[in-house]
C-alpha positions as CSV (number, residue, x, y, z in Angstrom):
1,X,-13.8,58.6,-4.1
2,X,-14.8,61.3,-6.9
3,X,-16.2,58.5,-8.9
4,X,-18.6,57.4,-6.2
5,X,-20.2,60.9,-5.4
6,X,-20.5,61.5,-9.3
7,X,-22.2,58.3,-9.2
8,X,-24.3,59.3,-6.3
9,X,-25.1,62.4,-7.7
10,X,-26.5,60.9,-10.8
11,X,-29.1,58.5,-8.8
12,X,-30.2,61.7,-7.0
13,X,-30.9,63.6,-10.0
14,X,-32.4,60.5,-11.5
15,X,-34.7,59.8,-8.9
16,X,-35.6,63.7,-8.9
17,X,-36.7,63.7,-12.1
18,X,-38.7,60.4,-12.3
19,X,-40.3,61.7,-9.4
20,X,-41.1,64.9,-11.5
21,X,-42.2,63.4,-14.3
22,X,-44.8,60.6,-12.1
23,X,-46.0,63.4,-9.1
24,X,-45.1,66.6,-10.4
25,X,-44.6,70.0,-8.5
26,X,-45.8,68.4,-5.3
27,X,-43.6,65.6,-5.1
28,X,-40.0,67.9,-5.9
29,X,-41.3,70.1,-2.8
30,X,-41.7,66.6,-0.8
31,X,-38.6,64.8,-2.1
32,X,-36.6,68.1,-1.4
33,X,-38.0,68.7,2.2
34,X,-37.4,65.1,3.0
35,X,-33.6,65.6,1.8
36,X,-33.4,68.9,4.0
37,X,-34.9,67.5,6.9
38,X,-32.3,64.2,6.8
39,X,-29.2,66.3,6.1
40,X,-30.0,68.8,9.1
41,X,-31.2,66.4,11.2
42,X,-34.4,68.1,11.7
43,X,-37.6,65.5,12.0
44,X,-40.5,67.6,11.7
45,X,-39.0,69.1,7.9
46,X,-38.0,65.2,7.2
47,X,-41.0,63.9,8.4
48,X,-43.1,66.8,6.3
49,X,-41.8,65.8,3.4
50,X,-42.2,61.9,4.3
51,X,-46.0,62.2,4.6
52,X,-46.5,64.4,1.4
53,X,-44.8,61.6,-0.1
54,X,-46.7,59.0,0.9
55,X,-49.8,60.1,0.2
56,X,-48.8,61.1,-2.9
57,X,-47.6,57.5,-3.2
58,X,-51.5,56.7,-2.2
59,X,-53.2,59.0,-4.4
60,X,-51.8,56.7,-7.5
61,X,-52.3,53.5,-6.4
């Protein structure tokens, strides 16, 4: 069980900081309101973060 939320852990932090390195400031605040919002259950802070993601995603392609 600790070996899986170390492993966990590690994708979340990865994925945070190839998100920082590709989007920058912008994207942390989005990835992190998006994490908030799905832990608390709370769709508009979720779905905040989900839009500021996507057109971030947008903007570079």
């Amino acid at each position: 069980m600790p070996l899986i939320a170390i492993a966990v852990a590690a994708l979340a932090i990865g994925f945070e900081q190839l998100v920082q390195s590709k989007y920058g400031t912008m994207g942390i605040i989005a990835f992190v309101a998006l994490s908030i919002g799905i832990r608390a259950k709370n769709t508009m802070i979720g779905g905040v973060g989900a839009v500021i993601l996507v057109m971030l995603l947008a903007q570079s392609g």
